[in-house]
N, C-alpha and C positions, 0 to 999 in steps of 0.2 A: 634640474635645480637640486642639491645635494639637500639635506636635512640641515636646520638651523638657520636657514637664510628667511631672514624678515620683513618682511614687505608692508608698509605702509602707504597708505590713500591711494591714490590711482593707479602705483602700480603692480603689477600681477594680476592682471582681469583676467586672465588666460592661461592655462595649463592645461599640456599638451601631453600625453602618456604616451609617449610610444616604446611598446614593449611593455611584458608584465614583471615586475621587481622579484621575480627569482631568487631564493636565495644561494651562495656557491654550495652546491649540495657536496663539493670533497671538505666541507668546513671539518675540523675534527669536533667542533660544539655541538656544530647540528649534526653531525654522524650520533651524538649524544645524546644530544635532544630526542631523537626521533628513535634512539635505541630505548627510549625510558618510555616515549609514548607509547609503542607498539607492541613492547613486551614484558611492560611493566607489571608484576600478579595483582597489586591491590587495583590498579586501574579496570585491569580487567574484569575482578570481581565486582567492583562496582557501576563497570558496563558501561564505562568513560573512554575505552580505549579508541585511543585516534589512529587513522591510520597514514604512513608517511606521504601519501600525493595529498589526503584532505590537509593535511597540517601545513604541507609546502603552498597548496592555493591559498589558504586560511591568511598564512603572516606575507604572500607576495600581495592580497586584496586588503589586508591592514596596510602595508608598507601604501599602495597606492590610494587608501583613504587619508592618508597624514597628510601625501602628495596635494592633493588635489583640495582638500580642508586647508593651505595655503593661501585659498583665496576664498575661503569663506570661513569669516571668522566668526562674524557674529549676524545677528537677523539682518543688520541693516545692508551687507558687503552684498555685492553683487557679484556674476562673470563669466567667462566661459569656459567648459570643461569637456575638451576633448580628447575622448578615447581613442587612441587611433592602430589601434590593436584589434582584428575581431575576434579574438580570444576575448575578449570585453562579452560580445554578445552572447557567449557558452551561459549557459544558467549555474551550471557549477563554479560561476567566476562571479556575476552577473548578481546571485544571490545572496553571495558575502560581503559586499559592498551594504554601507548603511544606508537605511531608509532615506534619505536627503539626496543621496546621491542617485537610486534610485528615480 
């Protein structure tokens, strides 16, 4: 299911991951992105610097919390949320996901 798609009352109990949201790594943004994180000097000095695989797991494990926060909106939503990737089970994947999802 693409971003913006809105689901109300019953339906979307279920959200099914298969595969992890990658971003196209030839993008020329993210060639950008990822040139400012990893060789940025003030980043560095201040010992924030990311490096390009944590940044690409970081925003593919955002991109699949939005996914899956689709069917859980608020305390009372319920449903099921299957991983079906076991890249899911790596801790370096695994850890980036928020607490709820956990």
């Amino acid at each position: 299911v693409a971003e913006g798609v809105e689901f109300s009352g019953h339906y979307g109990r279920c959200i099914m991951l298969m595969g992890v949201p990658y971003q196209e790594v030839l993008s020329d943004v993210l060639k950008a992105r990822l040139d400012y994180l990893v060789h940025d000097d003030d980043l560095r000095n201040e010992e924030r610097q990311v490096g390009d695989k944590e940044f690409l797991t970081f925003d593919a494990m955002r991109m699949a919390s939005q996914c899956v926060g689709r069917v859980m909106k608020d305390k009372g939503d319920y449903g099921v949320l299957v991983f079906a990737d076991s890249r899911y089970s790596r801790h370096d994947k695994w850890s980036k996901l928020p607490d709820w999802i956990q």
